[in-house]
N, C-alpha and C positions, 0 to 999 in steps of 0.2 A: 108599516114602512120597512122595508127591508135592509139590514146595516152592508153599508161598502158598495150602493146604488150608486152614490151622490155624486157629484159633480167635483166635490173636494179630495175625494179619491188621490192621492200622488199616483203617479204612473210613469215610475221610476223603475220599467221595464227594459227600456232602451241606454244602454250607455252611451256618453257620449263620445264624440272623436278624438282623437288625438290630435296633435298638432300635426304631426306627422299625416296623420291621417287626412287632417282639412287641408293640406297643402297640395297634397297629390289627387284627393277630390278639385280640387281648384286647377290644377294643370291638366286633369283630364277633363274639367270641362273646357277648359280654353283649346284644349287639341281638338273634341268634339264637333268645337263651335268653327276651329279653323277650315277644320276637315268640310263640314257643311256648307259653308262661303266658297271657300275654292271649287269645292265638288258642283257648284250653282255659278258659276262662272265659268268653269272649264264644259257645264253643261249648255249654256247660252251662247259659247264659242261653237261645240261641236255642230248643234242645230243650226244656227244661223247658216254657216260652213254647209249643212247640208240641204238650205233654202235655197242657198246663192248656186254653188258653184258643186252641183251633185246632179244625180236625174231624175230627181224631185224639186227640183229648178220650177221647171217647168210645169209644176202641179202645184204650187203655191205661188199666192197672187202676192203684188208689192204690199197690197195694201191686209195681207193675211202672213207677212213675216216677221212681224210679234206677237204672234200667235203661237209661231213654232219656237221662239225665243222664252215662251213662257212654258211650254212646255218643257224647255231644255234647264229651266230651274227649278222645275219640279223633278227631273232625274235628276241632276247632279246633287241638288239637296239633299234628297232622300239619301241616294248614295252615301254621299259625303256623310249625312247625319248616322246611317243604320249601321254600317258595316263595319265603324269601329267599335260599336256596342255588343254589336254581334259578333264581333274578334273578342271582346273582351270578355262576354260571355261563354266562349269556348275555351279559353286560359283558367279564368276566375269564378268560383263558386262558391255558396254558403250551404250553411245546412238546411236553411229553410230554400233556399234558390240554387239546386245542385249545378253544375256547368254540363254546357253544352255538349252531346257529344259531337263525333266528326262527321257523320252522315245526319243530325239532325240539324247542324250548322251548314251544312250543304245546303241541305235543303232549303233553310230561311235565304240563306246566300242567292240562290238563286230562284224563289218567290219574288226577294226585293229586287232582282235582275228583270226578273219579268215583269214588275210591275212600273218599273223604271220606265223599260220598252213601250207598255200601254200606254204611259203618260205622253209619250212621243206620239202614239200613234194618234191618242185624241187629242194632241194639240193641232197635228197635220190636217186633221178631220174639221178641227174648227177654221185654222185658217183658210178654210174654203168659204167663209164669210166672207173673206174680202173682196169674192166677188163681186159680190151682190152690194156691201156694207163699206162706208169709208171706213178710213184705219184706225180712226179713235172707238166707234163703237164695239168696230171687231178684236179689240185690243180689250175693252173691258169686256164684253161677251164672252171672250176665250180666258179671260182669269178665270171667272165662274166656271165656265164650262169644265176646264182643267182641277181648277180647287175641289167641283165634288164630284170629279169621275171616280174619288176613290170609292163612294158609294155602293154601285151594282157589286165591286170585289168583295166589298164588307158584309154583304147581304148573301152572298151567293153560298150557300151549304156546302162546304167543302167537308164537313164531317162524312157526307152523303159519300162522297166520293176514296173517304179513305185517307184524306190529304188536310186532315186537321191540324198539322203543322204551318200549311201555308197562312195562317193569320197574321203572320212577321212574329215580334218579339213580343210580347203581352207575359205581364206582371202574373204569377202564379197568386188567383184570386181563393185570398183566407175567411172563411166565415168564422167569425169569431160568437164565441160562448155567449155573448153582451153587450153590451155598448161599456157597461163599467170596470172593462181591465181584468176581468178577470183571469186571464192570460190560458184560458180552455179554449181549445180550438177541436171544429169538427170537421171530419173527412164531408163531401161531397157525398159521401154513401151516408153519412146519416150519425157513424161510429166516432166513438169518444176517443181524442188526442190527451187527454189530460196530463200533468208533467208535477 
């Protein structure tokens, strides 16, 4: 049995925060949170706005106009959710999570723009159920449909193309030495981080 396996281990690798520090965690997440509501309500404005009284009127049925309203909470969410993390990430950095540069923050910036766009365009796509389908089915149809179009984006090999950036924002993934702390970490090529 090997010594410093066990489960009893301390793992008093992490300090913890500061006051200072839980506070301003605490107002950035409530700005986070702000940002994401608004940005989900300013986006259920703009869409609706673009059902009613645009020249996609006329391409969406009454009964397929929360359709394009769900889709309009899936952009502005996102928005509102990504793109102060992704500002924050281009200001603030650690050693193990360097900051963003300017063109690779471009870059996410506008993935998350286009991916925004997509959500609109497959919610426009679903609300053509309301042809066919009254408004309540085509309302819970178009959740689902909208919820996992992020799907084919997530699956699609962008490495393939060069554009391995465009995944959004994703946690710089650590394989660690063990499951028991022992705080050795190894590169992706295989080579020893020890400290």
């Amino acid at each position: 049995m090997s010594v410093g396996s066990g489960a009893g281990e301390p793992r008093g690798q992490s300090p913890g925060r500061s006051v200072a520090g839980n506070i301003a965690f605490g107002a950035g997440l409530l700005l986070v949170l702000a940002t994401m509501t608004l940005g989900a309500f300013a986006g259920v404005a703009l869409t609706i706005g673009l059902a009613d009284d645009s020249f996609l009127s006329s391409a969406v049925p009454d009964d397929g106009r929360n359709a394009v309203g769900i889709g309009g909470i899936g952009m502005g969410g996102l928005l509102g959710l990504m793109l102060p993390l992704l500002l924050l990430a281009a200001v603030r950095g650690t050693e193990e999570k360097p900051r963003l540069g300017p063109g690779e923050a471009l870059l996410k910036a506008l993935a998350l723009v286009l991916f925004s766009v997509y959500l609109v365009v497959v919610s426009l796509l679903a609300a053509q159920l309301g042809w066919i389908l009254p408004e309540g089915i085509t309302t819970l149809l178009s959740f689902f449909i909208v919820g996992f179009s992020w799907a084919p984006v997530a699956l699609f090999p962008w490495e393939r193309f060069g554009l391995a950036g465009m995944g959004g924002l994703r946690l710089n993934s650590r394989v660690r030495g063990g499951r028991g702390g022992s705080g050795d970490q190894v590169n992706r090529d295989g080579s020893d981080k020890s400290h």
